[in-house]
C-alpha positions in Angstrom: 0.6 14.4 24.9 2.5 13.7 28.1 5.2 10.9 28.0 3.5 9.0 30.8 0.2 9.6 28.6 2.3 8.0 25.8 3.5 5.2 27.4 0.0 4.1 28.9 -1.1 4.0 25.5 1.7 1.6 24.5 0.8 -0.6 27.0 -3.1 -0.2 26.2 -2.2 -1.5 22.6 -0.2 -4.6 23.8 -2.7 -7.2 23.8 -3.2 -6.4 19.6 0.1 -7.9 19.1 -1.9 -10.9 20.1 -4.0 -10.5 17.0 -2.7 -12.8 14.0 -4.3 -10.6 11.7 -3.0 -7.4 13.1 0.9 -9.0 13.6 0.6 -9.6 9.6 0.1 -5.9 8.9 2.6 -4.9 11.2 5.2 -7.0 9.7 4.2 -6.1 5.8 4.9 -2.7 6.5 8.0 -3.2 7.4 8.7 -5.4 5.0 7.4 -2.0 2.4 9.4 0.4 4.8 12.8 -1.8 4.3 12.3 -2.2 0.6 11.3 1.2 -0.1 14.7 2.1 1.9 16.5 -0.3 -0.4 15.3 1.7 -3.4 16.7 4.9 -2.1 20.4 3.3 -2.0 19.6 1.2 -5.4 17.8 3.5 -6.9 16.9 0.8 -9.7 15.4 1.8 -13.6 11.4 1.9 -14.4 11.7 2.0 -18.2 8.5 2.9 -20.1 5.6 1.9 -18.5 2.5 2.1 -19.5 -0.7 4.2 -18.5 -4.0 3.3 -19.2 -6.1 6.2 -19.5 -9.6 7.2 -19.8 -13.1 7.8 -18.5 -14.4 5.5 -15.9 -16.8 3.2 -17.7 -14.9 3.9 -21.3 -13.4 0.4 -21.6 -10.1 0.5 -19.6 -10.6 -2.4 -17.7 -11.0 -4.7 -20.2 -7.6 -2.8 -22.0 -5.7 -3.0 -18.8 -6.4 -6.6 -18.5 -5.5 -8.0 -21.8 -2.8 -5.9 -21.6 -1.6 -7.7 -18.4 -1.6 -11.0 -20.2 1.6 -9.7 -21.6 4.9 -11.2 -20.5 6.7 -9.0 -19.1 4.4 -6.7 -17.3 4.6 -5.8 -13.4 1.0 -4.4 -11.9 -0.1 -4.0 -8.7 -3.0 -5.7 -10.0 -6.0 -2.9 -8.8 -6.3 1.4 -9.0 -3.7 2.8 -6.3 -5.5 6.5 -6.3 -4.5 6.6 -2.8 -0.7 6.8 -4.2 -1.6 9.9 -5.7 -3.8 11.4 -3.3 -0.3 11.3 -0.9 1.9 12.4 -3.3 0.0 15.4 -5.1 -3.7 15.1 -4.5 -6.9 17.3 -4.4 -5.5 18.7 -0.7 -2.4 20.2 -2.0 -4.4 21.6 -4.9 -7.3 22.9 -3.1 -9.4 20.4 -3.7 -9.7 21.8 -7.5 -10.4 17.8 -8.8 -8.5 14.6 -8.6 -6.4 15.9 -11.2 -2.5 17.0 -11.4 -1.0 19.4 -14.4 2.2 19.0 -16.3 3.4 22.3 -14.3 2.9 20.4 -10.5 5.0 17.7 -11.4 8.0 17.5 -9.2 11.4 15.2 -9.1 10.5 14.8 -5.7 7.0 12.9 -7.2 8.5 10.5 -9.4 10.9 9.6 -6.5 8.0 8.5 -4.4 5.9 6.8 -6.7 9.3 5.2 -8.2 9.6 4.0 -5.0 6.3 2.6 -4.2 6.3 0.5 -7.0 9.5 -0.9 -6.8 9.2 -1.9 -2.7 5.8 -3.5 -4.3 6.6 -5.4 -7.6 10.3 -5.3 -7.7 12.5 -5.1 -10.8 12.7 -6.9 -13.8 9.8 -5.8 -16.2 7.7 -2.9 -17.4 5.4 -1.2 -15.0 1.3 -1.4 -16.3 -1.1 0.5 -14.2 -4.4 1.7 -14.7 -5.9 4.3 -12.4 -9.5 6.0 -13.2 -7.9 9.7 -11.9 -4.9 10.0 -14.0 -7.2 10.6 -17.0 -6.7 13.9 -15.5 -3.1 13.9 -14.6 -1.8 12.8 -18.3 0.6 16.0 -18.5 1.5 15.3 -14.6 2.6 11.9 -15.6 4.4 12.4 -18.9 6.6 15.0 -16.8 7.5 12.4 -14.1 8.0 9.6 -16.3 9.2 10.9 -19.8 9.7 7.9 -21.6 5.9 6.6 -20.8 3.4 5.1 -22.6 -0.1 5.8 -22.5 -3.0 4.3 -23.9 -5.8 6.5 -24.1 -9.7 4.9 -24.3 -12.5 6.6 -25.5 -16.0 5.5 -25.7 -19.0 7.1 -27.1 -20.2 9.5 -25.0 -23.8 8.5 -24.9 -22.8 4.8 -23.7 -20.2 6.3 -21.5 -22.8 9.1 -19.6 -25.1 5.8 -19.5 -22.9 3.4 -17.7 -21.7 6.1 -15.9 -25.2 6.4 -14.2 -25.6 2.7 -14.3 -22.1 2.8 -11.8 -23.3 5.9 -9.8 -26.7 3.7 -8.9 -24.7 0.6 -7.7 -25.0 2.1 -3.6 -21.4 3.6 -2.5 -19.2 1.5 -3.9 -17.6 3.9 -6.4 -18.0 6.7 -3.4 -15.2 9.2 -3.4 -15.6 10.2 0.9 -14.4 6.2 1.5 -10.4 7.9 -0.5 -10.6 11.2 0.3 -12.8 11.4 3.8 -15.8 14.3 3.7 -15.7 16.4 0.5 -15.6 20.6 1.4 -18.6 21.4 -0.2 -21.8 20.0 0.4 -23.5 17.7 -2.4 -26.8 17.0 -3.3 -26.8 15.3 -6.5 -30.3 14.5 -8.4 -32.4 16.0 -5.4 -30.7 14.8 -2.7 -30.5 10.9 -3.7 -26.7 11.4 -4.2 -24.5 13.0 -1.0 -21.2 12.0 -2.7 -19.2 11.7 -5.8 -18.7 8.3 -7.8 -15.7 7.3 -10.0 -13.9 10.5 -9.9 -13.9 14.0 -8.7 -14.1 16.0 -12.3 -12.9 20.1 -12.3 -15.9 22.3 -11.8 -17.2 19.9 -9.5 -18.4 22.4 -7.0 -20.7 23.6 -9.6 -22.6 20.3 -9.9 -23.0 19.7 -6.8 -26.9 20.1 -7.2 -27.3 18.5 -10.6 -29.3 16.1 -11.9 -27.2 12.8 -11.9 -27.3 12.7 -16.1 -25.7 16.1 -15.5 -22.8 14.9 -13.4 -22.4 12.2 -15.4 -22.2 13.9 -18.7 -19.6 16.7 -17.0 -17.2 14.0 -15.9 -16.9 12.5 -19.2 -16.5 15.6 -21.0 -14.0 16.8 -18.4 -12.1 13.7 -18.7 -11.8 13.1 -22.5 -10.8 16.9 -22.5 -7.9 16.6 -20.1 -6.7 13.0 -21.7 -7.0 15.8 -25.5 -5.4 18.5 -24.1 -2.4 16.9 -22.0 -1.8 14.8 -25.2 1.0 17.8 -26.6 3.1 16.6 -23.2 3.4 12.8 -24.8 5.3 12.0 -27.7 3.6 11.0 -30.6 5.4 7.3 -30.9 4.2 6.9 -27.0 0.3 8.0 -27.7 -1.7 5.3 -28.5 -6.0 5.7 -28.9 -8.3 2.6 -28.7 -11.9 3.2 -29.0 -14.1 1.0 -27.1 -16.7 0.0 -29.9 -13.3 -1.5 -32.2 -13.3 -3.9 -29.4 -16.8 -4.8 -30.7 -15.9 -5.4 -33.8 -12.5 -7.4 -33.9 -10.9 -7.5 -30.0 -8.0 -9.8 -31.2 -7.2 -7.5 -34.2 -7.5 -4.4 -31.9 -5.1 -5.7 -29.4 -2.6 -7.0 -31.5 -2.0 -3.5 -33.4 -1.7 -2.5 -29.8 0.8 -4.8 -28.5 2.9 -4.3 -31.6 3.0 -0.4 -31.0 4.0 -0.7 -27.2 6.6 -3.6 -27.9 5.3 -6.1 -26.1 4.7 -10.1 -27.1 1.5 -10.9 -28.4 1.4 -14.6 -27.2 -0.7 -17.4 -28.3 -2.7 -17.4 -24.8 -2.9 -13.5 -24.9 -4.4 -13.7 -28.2 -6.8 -16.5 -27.2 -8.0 -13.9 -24.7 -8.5 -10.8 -26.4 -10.0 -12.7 -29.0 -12.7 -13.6 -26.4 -13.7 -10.0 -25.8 -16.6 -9.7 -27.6 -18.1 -12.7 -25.6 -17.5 -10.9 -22.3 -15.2 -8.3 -21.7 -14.4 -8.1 -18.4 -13.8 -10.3 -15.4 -16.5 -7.8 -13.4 -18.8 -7.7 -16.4 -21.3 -10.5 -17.1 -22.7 -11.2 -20.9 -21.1 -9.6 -24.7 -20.6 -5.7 -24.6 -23.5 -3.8 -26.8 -23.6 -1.1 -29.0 -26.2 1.7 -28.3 -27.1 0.2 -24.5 -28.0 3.5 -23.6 -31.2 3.4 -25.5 -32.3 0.2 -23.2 -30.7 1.5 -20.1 -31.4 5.1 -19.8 -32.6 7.0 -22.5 -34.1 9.6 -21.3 -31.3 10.7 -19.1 -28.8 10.7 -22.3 -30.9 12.2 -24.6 -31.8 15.3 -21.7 -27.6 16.1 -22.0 -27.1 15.2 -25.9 -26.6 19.3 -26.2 -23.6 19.1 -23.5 -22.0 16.1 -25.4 -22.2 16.8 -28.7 -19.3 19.0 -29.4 -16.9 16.9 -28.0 -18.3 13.5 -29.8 -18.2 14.9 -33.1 -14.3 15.9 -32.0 -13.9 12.4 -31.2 -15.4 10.7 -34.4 -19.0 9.9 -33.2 -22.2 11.1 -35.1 
């Protein structure tokens, strides 16, 4: 581009400073920029935060957010997979999966993300996030951030694959192409009906990429429990902590408070008011109680076509 080129294109984009809306944007990142330079001359602590793991669909929204009634706690308040798609994502690992290993971590990857956070949330408190993609980045993350915590939430697979198809059928809301742009290989998901991936982009995905949806479904929650299994060797045992879905059925205020004892934080009278409203509705994007065997109203036919595919891995995981 020619300099004259350059500066006609300056000139073209003068009247948007006129925009209210567009001014705002402009002046939040600076704001970001400044901080995040801050940060590189401060360099201030993030002491143990605390990961939420686990299959889309498995329960970890309702565990982030009762969680985040804790005092103490700095979130972003959403997923940031775009964080991690600029720092190590599928187009630095040839678009394998949205995952990372324990041996790609890189100093240079906790700087950023340090950094992020900080020019977001500030100091003070205890980072909680919960991304669906770093199910598969649980080794990556316990190399950046040693002294993390992660809570890992598992679900039984045949509710799991079922709300898993449930999300997939919601249009493209969940659609991967809106993060990461047009995947490399072409997808055709149940005949066609799907053209993208939901939730997450699993490893082997290029194989699937004429399945029948139960299919997809069932791979990414076997891929994802697996990777959350095997990267649990990285963690510490002290700084591993499991919750399955359905003890949130049974006793949510009993469930939590084990939890908030084991990651140190204070279980307060209003946080235990709302865990112990769980089982009424668990979720602020989830209307009515949870259920136990939904599948069999939802979609059984689907689940019971990939019951083979799922089994090994339930009975690993304590389900008949």
């Amino acid at each position: 581009m020619s300099a004259a080129t350059a500066v006609l294109r300056r000139i073209r984009n003068l009247p948007k400073l006129r925009d209210p809306e567009i001014r705002a944007k402009n002046l939040e990142a600076a704001r970001l920029a400044a901080r995040e330079l801050a940060w590189e001359l401060l360099r201030p602590p993030l002491r143990e935060p605390i990961f939420v793991v686990g299959c889309s669909r498995a329960g970890t929204t309702v565990t982030y957010e009762a969680l985040a009634r804790a005092p103490g706690l700095l979130t972003i308040g959403h997923e940031t997979p775009q964080l991690w798609h600029r720092i190590w994502g599928p187009r630095h690992r040839g678009w394998e999966s949205e995952g990372a290993t324990w041996e790609e971590a890189r100093p240079a990857h906790a700087r950023a993300a340090r950094r992020w956070w900080w020019a977001r949330l500030g100091a003070g408190g205890r980072l909680l996030d919960k991304t669906c993609i770093n199910v598969l980045r649980v080794g990556y993350l316990a190399r950046l951030f040693p002294d993390a915590h992660f809570v890992y939430v598992h679900r039984d697979g045949r509710d799991n694959v079922s709300s898993l198809i449930d999300g997939w059928r919601k249009g493209d809301h969940f659609a991967l192409s809106k993060l990461l742009g047009p995947l490399p290989e072409p997808v055709a998901i149940e005949g066609g009906a799907f053209t993208d991936w939901r939730f997450f982009l699993p490893p082997g995905w290029r194989a699937l990429g004429r399945a029948r949806l139960a299919e997809a479904c069932a791979h990414q929650w076997v891929e994802a429990n697996r990777a959350a299994l095997r990267d649990r060797r990285h963690v510490a045992p002290e700084r591993w902590h499991v919750l399955r879905y359905e003890d949130l059925l049974e006793d949510p205020g009993e469930a939590f408070r084990r939890l908030y004892a084991r990651l140190g934080l204070e279980y307060t009278p209003a946080a235990r008011a709302h865990c112990e409203r769980l089982a009424e509705r668990p979720t602020s994007i989830v209307s009515g109680p949870p259920q136990r065997e939904k599948w069999k109203r939802r979609n059984p036919r689907e689940v019971e076509s990939i019951l083979d595919r799922i089994a090994p891995l339930q009975q690993e995981l304590g389900y008949a």
